[in-house]
N, C-alpha and C positions, 0 to 999 in steps of 0.2 A: 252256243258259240263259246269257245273257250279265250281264254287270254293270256300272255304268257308277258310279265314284265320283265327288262333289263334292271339289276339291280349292283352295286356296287359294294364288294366285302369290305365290311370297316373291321371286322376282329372273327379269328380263328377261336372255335370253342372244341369244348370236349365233345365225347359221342359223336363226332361227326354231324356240328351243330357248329351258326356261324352266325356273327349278328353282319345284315344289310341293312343299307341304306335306299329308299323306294320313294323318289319325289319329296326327299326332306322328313319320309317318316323312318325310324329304325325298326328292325323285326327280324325275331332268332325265325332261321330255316334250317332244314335237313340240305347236307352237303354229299351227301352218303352216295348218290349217283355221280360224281362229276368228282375226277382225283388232281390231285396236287394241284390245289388255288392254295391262292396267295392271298396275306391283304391286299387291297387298290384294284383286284380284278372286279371283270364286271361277269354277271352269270344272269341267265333268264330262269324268272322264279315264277311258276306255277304253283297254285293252292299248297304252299310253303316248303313246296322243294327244288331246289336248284336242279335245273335239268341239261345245263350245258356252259360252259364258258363260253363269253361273246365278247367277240372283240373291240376295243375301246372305243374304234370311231365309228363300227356300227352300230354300240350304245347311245352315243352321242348322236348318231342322227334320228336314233328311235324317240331318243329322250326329246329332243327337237321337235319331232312331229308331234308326241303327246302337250308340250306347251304349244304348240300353234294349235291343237284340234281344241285345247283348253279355253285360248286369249277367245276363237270362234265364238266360243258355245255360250 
């Protein structure tokens, strides 16, 4: 099973490298599939590469359901 998390761009890097935001933790990804982001976008990050822009309130109810499966467990 694979997993794929929504993540938040806090800063544009060189190479086609970006540092995100993932549940409070920071982590440089490859940006190199997915063009023209911005800071404040959200992108879903698999095994450290951005594989597509997601939209802000679909992040937000992703990020949702991850603290409700959390509060659960």
């Amino acid at each position: 099973m694979c997993l794929a998390l929504p993540a938040r761009v806090l800063e544009l890097l060189a190479d086609e490298q970006a540092m995100v935001e993932l549940g409070g933790v920071t982590k440089q990804i490859s940006v190199a599939l997915v063009d023209d982001l911005a800071v404040g976008d959200y992108v879903i990050v698999h095994v450290g590469f951005a594989l597509a822009r997601l939209d802000p309130e679909e992040a937000a109810k992703t990020l949702a359901l991850f603290a409700e499966m959390a509060a659960a467990s």
